[in-house]
N, C-alpha and C positions, 0 to 999 in steps of 0.2 A: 638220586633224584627219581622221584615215580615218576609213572609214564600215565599220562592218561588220553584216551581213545575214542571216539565218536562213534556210538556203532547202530546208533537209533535216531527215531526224530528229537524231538528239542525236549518233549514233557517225558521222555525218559530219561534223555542224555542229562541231563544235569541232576538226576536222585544215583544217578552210579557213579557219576566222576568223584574221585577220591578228593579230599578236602586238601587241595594243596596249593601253594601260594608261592610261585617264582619272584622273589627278590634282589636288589640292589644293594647291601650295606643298610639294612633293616635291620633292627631287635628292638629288644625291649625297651633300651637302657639312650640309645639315640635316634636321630635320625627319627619323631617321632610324628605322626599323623596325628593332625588333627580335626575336629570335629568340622570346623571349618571348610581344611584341605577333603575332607571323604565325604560331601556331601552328594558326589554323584552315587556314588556307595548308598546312600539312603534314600535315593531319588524315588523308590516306590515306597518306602514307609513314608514321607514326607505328602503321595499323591494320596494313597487309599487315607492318610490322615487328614485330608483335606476333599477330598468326593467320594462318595458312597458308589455311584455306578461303575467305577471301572473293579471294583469288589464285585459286584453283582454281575458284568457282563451282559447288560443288559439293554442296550441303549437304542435298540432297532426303535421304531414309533409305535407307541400302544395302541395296534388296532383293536384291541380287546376294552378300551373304553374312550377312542378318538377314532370313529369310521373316518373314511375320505369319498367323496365318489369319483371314482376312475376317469382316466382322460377317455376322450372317444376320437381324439386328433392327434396331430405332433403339438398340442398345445400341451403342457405338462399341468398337473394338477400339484398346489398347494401348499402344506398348512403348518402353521404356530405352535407347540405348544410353551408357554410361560411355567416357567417353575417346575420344571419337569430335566430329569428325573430327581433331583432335587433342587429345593429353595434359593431361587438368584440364578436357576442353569435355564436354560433356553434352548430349544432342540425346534429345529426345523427339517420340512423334507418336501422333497420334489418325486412327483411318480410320473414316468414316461410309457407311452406304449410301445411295444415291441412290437416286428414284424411276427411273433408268434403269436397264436391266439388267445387269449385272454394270459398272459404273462405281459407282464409289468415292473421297469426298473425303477429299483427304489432308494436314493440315496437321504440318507438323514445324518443332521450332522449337528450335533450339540455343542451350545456355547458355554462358556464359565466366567466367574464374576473376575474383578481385577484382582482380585487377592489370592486367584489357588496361582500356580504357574504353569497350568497347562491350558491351554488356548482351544483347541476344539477335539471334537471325538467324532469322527465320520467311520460312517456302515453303509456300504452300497450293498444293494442283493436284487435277486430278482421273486416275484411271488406269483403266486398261480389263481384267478379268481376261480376261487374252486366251484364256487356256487353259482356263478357267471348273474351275479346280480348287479357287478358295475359298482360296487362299492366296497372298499377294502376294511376289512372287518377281522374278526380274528377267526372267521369259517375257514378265512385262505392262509394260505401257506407259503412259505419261503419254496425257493425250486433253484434249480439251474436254469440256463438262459434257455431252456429246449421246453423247462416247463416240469420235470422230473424231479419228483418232491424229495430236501434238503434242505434239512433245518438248521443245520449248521454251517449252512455254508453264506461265506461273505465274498466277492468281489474283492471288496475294498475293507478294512477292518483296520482303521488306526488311532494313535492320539499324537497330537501337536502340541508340543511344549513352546514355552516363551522364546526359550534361547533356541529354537527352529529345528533342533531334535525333533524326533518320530518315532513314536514305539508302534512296532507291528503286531497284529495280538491274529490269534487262530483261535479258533472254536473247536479244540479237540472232540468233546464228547456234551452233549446236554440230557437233560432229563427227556425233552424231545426225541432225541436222537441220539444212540451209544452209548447210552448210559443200562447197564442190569440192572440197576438198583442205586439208588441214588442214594448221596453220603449222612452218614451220620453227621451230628454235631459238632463242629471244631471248638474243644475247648480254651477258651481265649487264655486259661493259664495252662497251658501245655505247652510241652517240651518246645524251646527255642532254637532246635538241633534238628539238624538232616534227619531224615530217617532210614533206619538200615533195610537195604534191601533185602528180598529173599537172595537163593541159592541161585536162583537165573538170571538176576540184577532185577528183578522186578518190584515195584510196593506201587501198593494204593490206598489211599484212604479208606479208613472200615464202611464197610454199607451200613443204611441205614435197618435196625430190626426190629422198629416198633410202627413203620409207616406214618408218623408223622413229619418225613423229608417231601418238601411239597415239592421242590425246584434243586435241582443241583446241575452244575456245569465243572466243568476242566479246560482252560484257555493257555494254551504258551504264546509268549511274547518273547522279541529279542527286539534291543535298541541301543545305535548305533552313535557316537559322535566322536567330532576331532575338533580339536582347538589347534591352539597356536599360529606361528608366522614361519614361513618356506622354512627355515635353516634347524626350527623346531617345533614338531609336533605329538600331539597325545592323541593317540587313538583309546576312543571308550568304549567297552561292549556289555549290554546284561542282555543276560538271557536265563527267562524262568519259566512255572507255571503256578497255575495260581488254581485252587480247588474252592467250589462256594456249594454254598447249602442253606437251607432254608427250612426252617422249623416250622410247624403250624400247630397252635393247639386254638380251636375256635376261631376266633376273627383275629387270633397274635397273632405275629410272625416276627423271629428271631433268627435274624442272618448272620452266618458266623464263614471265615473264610481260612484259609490259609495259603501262602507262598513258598515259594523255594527259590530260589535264584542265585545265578553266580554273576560275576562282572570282572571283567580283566580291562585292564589300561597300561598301558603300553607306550614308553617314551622313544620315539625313536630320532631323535636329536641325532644332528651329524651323522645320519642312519641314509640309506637309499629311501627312494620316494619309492620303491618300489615293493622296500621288506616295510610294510604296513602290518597293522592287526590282523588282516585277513588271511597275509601271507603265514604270520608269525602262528596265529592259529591252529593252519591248516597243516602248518610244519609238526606243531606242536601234539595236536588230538592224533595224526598218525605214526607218532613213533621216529620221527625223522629226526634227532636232535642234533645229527652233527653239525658242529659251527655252528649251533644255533645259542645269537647272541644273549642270553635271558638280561642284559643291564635295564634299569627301568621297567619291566614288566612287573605287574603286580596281579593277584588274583584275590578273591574274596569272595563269603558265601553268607546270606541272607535269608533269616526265618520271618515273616511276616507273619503276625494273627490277630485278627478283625473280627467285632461282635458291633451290632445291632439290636438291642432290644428290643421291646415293641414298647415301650416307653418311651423309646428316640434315644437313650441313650447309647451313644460311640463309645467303645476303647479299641485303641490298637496298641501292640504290644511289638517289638522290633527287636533283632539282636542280630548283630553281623561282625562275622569275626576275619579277622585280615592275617595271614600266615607266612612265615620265612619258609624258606628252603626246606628246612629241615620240619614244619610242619608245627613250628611252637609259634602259638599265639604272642605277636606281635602287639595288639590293642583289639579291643572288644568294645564295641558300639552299642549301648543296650538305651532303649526309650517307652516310656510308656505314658501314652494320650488316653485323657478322657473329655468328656463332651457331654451337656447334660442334651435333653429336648429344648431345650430354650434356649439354645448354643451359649450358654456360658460355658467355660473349661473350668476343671475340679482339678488337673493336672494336662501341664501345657506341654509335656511331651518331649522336652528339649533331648535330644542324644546324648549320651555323657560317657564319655573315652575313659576304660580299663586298663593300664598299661601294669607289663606284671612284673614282678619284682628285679 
C-alpha cells in the first residue's frame, strides 16, 4: 500500500500525491461504477461545462466598465448587473463603508439560470478608493480591511450548488499579484494525465514567451459533502486547482484553462460518527494506517481542459480515472463538450465509462 502525505497547501498537495485509489472489492470485471453512480467524480467537468466564470476566476464586479459612487453613510450602495459574467447570469453587489478611511466592503454575488446546478458565486473583499474620488472604478484596488493593497485576497470566495454543497475556492496567485510571468496557452488537446513533478515535488505550468498572456490566475478549491441517514453515511471530498490564461492577439481573446483534482468518498456505514472523512484523512496523509479501516473508501483523480475562442466557441475536454489498491485502472471516465457562439452543441459531452478487460 503507498502512503501518501500532506506536506504543503492544497495547489501543491494534489500535483505530488501519488495516483492511488483505496478500494473495497473493486476491479474491472465487477462491482462496476457507473457513469451515473460517479457523478460527483465529474461535478467540475459538468460546472466549467456549463459557466465560463468559475474557468476564469473572475467574478468580483467590473469596475473597469460598471463605476458605482461610494456610500458616504451606513446606507450601503447598490448595483445590477444583467448578463454578466455571462448570458442568463446575474451578479449583484453591495458596498459598505468602513470605519477606515476610504476602504469599503464589497460583497458581490452572481446568480445562474435554472439549468446549470450551481446556484450562486459570492466574493466579499474590501477596496481602497485609491483616488478618493467617491466612486469605485478600476483606479482602486482590492486591500485588506486596514486598506493595504491585496489583490488577491477575498474574505469570502465560494459557490453554492443546488444540492447545498459549497466549494471554497482561494486566489493563490494572479497576474495582479504573484504571478512572474503569466501562463502560456493550455492546449485543449493536451495531455489528460497529472503531470510529473520536478525532483522537489514541484511543477508549474510553462510561462508565457511571447507576451501575448494578458490575464492569468491559479485558484485551489476543496468541497465537501455527506449524504445518507444516521446508521449510513458517505462523506465526499475534492479538492484541486485550477490554472487560466488568457491569450490576446488584437481585440481576440482566447481563454484556455486547465485543472487537476483529486476526490475521495468514504462509506462509513455501521462506522463511528466520529471516524468521518476528516478523521480518515487526516489519519491517512500522515502515515498513520494502523487499523485503519480502508472498506468503502475510494479516491480518484481528474484532468480538466477548457478553451474559449474568441468566436464564442466552448470545448471542454474531461478524463478521470478511478483506481484499486493496487493502482490498476478500475474504469476511465473520458467526455468531450463542444458549444458553438450560438449555443447550439456540436457534441453534447456525455461521460462514457472505460472499464478494462
Amino acid at each position: 500500500m503507498k502512503r501518501i502525505k500532506i506536506t504543503g497547501p492544497i495547489s501543491l498537495t494534489i500535483l505530488i500525491i501519488a495516483a492511488v485509489i483505496i478500494t473495497s472489492g473493486c476491479n474491472g470485471t465487477t462491482d462496476r461504477i457507473t457513469v451515473e453512480q460517479a457523478d460527483y467524480l465529474l461535478s467540475s467537468y459538468y460546472m466549467l461545462r456549463g459557466d465560463d466564470e468559475i474557468a476564469e476566476s473572475r467574478a468580483a464586479w467590473p469596475a473597469y466598465t460598471d463605476s458605482i459612487t461610494l456610500p458616504t453613510d451606513s446606507t450601503p450602495a447598490t448595483g445590477r448587473k444583467n448578463n454578466y459574467p455571462e448570458k442568463g447570469q446575474k451578479t449583484d453587489v453591495t458596498i459598505e463603508k468602513t470605519l477606515v478611511t476610504n476602504v469599503y466592503k464589497v460583497s458581490s454575488v452572481t446568480t445562474y439560470p435554472k439549468k446549470d446546478s450551481i446556484s450562486s458565486t459570492t466574493e466579499v473583499y474590501f477596496i481602497l478608493d485609491a483616488d478618493e474620488d467617491g466612486v469605485y472604478t478600476s483606479a482602486d484596488y482590492i486591500c485588506d480591511s486596514a486598506g493595504t493593497r491585496n489583490d488577491n485576497l477575498r474574505s469570502t470566495f465560494q459557490t453554492e450548488y443546488d444540492n447545498g454543497t459549497i466549494r471554497y475556492e482561494e486566489i493563490i496567485a494572479t497576474t495582479a499579484d504573484g504571478l512572474s510571468s503569466n501562463y502560456a496557452e493550455f492546449d485543449i488537446n493536451g495531455e489528460l494525465s497529472f503531470p510529473t513533478p520536478d525532483s522537489d515535488g514541484n511543477w508549474a505550468p510553462a510561462d508565457d514567451g511571447t507576451g501575448t498572456a494578458t490575464w492569468s490566475s491559479m485558484v485551489s478549491y476543496i468541497q465537501e459533502e455527506e449524504s445518507g441517514f444516521w446508521i449510513w453515511t458517505n462523506y465526499r471530498l475534492i479538492t484541486g486547482t485550477r490554472y487560466y490564461t488568457e491569450i490576446t492577439s488584437g481585440s481576440d481573446i482566447t481563454k484556455t484553462s486547465v485543472s487537476y483534482e483529486k476526490c475521495i468518498e468514504r462509506d462509513s456505514s455501521n462506522q463511528s460518527t466520529s471516524d468521518n472523512i476528516i478523521v480518515f484523512l487526516k489519519r491517512l496523509f500522515n502515515d498513520n494506517t494502523t487499523d485503519l479501516d480502508y472498506a468503502g473508501a475510494t479516491l480518484s483523480e481528474t484532468v480538466i481542459r477548457y478553451e474559449i475562442l474568441p468566436t464564442g466557441k466552448k470545448t471542454v475536454n474531461s478524463n478521470t480515472l478511478v483506481k484499486d489498491q493496487d493502482s490498476s485502472t478500475i474504469v476511465t471516465f473520458t467526455a468531450a463538450y463542444e458549444e458553438e457562439a450560438d449555443g447550439s452543441i456540436t457534441s453534447a459531452g456525455t461521460p462514457v465509462a472505460a472499464y478494462p478487460e
